[in-house]
Backbone as numpy.savetxt, mean C-alpha at the origin, in Angstrom:
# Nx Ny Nz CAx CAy CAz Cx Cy Cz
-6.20 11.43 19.85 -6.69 11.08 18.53 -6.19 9.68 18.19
-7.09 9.16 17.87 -6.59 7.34 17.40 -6.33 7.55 15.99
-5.25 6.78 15.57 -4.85 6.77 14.03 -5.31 5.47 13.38
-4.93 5.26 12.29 -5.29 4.28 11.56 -5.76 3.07 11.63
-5.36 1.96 12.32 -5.87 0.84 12.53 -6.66 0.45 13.64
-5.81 1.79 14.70 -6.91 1.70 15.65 -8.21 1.85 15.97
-8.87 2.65 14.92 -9.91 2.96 14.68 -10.55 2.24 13.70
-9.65 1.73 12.25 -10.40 0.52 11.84 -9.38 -1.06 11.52
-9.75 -1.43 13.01 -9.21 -2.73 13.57 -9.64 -3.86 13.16
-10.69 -3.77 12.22 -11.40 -4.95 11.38 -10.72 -4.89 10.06
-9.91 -4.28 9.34 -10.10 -4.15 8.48 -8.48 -4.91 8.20
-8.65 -5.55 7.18 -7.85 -6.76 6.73 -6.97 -6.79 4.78
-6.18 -6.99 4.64 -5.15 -6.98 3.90 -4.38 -8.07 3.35
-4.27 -8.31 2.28 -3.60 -9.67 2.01 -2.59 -9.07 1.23
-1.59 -9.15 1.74 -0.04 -9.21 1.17 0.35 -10.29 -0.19
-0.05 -9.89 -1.41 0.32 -10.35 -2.48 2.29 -10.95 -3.01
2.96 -9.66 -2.91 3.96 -9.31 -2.98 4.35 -7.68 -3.02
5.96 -8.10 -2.81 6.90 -6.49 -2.69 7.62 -6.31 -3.52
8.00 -5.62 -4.19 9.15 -5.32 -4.96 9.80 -4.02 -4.53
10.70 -4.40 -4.46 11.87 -3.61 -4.46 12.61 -2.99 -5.48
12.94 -1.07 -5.72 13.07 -0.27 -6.78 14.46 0.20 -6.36
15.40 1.40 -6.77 16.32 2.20 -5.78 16.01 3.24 -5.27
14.77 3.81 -5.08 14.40 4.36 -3.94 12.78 4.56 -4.03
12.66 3.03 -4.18 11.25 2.95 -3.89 10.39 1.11 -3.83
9.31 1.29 -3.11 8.66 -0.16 -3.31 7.33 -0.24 -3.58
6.65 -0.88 -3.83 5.76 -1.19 -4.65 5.25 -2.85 -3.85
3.85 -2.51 -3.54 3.02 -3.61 -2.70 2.06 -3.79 -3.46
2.11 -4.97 -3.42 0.70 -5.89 -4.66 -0.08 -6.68 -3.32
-1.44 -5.77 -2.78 -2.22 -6.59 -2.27 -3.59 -6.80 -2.50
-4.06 -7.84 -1.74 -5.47 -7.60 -1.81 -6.45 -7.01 -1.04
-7.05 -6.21 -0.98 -7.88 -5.28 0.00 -9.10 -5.71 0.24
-9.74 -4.61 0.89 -10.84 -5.16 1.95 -12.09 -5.93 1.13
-12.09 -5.31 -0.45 -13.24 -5.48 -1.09 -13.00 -6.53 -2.43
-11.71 -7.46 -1.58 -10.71 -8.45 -2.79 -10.31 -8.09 -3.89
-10.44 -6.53 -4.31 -9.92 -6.02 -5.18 -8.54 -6.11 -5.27
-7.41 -5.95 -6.27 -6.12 -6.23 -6.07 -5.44 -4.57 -6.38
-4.63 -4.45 -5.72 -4.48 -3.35 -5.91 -2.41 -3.07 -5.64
-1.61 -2.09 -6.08 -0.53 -1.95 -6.35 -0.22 -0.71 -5.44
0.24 -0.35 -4.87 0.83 0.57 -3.89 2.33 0.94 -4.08
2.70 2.39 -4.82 3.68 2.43 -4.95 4.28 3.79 -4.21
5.60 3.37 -2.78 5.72 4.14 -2.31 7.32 4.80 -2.67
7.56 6.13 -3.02 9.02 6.67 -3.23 9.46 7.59 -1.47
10.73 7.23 -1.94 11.17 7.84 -0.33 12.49 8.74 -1.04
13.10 9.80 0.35 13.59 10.59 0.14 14.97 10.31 0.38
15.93 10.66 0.80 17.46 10.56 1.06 17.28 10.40 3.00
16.42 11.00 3.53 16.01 10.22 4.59 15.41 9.41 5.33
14.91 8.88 3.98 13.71 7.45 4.20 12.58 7.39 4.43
12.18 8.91 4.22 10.68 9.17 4.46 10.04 8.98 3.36
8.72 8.56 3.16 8.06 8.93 1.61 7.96 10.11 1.38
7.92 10.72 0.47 8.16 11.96 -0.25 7.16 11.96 -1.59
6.46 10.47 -2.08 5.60 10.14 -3.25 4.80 8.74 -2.99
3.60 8.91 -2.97 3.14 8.02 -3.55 1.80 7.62 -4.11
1.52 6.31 -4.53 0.68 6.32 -6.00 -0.15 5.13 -5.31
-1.45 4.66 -5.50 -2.09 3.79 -5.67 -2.92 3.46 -7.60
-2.55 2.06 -7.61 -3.28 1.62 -8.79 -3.88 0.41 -8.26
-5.57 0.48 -8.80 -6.38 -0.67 -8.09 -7.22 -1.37 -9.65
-7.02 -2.56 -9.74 -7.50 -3.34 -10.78 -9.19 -2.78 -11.16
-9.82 -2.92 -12.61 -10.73 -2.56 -12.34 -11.56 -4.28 -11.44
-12.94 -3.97 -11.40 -13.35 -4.51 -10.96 -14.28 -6.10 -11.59
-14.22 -6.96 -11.48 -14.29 -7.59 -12.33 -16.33 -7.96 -12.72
């Protein structure tokens, strides 16, 4: 089974910024459809995510 990028290898991302929380981060990029969008991931006591959230601007 191919996972994620391997299967869509076109598909492109612009790294806005990161922020950094205490046990969590949060990615401000721009996606495939230049929409901007916020990615917020929480992790556990072993560093796994355990939560997370997408918020995507509306559209203009």
């Amino acid at each position: 089974m191919k996972r994620g990028f391997d299967v869509f290898d076109h598909i492109k991302f612009t790294v806005l910024d990161v922020l950094r929380g205490v046990d969590s981060v949060a990615i401000h990029y721009k996606g495939i459809t230049g929409t901007h969008a916020e990615e917020v991931l929480f992790f556990d006591k072993d560093g796994m995510v355990r939560e997370s959230y997408v918020h995507y601007a509306s559209p203009e």
